[in-house]
C-alpha positions in Angstrom: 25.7 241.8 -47.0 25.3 238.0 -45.3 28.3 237.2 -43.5 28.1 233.5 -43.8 28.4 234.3 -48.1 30.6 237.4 -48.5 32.5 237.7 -45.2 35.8 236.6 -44.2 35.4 234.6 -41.8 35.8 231.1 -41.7 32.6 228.9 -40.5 32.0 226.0 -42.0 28.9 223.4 -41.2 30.6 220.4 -40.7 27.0 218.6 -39.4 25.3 219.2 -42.8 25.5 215.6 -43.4 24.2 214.8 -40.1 21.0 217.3 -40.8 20.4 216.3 -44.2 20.1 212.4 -43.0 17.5 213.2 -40.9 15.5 214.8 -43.0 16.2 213.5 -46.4 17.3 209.8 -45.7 16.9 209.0 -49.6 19.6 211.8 -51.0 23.1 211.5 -52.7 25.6 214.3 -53.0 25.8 215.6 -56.7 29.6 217.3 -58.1 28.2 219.9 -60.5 31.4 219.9 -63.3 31.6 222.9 -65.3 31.7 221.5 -68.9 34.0 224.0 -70.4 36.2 225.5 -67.6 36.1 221.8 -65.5 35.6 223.6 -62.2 33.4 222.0 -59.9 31.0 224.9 -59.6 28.1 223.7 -56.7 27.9 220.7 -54.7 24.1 219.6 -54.2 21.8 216.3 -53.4 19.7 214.2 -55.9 17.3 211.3 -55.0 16.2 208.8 -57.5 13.0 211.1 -58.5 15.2 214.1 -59.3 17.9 212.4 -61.3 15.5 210.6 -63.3 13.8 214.1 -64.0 17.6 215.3 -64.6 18.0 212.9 -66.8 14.5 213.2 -68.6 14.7 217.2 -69.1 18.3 217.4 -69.8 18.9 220.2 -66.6 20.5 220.1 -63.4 17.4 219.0 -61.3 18.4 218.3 -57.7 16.5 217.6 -54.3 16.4 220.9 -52.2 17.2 219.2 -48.5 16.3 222.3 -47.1 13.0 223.0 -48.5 12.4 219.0 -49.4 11.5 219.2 -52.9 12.3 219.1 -56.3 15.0 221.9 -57.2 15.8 223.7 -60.6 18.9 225.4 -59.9 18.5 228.9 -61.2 14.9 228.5 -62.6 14.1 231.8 -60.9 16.8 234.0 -61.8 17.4 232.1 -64.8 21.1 231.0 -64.4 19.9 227.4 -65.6 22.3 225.1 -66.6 22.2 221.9 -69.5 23.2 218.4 -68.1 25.6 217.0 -70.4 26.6 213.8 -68.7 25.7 212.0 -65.2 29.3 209.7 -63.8 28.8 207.5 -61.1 31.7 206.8 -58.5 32.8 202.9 -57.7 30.4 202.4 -54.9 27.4 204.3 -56.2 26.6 206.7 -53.7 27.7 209.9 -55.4 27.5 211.4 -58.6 29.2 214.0 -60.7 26.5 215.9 -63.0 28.9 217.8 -66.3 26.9 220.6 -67.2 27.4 223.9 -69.3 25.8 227.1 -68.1 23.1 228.1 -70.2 24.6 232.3 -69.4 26.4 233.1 -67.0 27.4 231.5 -63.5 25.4 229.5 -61.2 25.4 230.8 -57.6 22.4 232.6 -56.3 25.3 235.2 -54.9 26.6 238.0 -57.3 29.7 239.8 -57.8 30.1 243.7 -57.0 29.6 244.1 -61.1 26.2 242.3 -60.3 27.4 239.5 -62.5 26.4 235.6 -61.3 29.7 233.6 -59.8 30.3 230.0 -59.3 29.8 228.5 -55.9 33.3 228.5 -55.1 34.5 231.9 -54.9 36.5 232.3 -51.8 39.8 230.2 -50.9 41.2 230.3 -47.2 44.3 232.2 -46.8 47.0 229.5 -45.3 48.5 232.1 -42.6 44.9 233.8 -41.2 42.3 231.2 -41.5 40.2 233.9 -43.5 38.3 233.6 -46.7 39.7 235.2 -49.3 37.1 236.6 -52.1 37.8 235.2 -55.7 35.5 237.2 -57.8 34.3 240.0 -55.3 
């Protein structure tokens, strides 16, 4: 088990931006909508080469920032999902991607059942500062 995705404690990477800057300086963060439940389900980067793919294949195509290059979420294990619609905020530097799931969830993590979750699986309890598993 990997602490930093199935333990409780809290420890978050508040210099991601930081990192990602100096290595991808041409990147935008990406809202990944659910289409049908309307939870936001990953968080991820696009340049203008992997939304215009995104757009062209109709699938969430983003720009890996830690591997620097194209990135098909879920084309290995298959937990693909269709892009339905691309929004752009007021000052275009973001965008939200509404998608359905082809099967299943999206994260590269699993549930004890073995079934693929969302991204977002653990809230932070209020009173201990601990994550709090969602879907364990």
């Amino acid at each position: 088990m990997k602490e930093l995705e199935e333990g409780t404690t809290l420890a978050l990477d508040f210099s991601k931006i930081a990192k990602i800057a100096a290595r991808c300086p041409d990147v935008i963060p990406v809202a990944v909508q659910n289409a049908d439940t309307k939870e936001i389900i990953l968080v991820a980067y696009t340049n203008e080469l992997a939304m215009k793919k995104a757009i062209a294949e109709r699938t969430a195509i983003f720009w890996s920032t830690s591997r620097n290059e194209l990135w098909e979420k879920g084309k290995t294990s298959g937990e693909t999902f269709e892009l339905l619609e691309v929004r752009v905020n007021c000052e275009q530097n973001s965008l939200v991607y509404i998608v359905r799931p082809r099967r299943g969830g999206i994260c590269h993590t699993k549930n004890a059942a073995g079934q693929p979750r969302n991204c977002y699986y653990r809230k932070i309890d209020f009173e201990t500062g601990a994550l709090v598993n969602l879907d364990p």
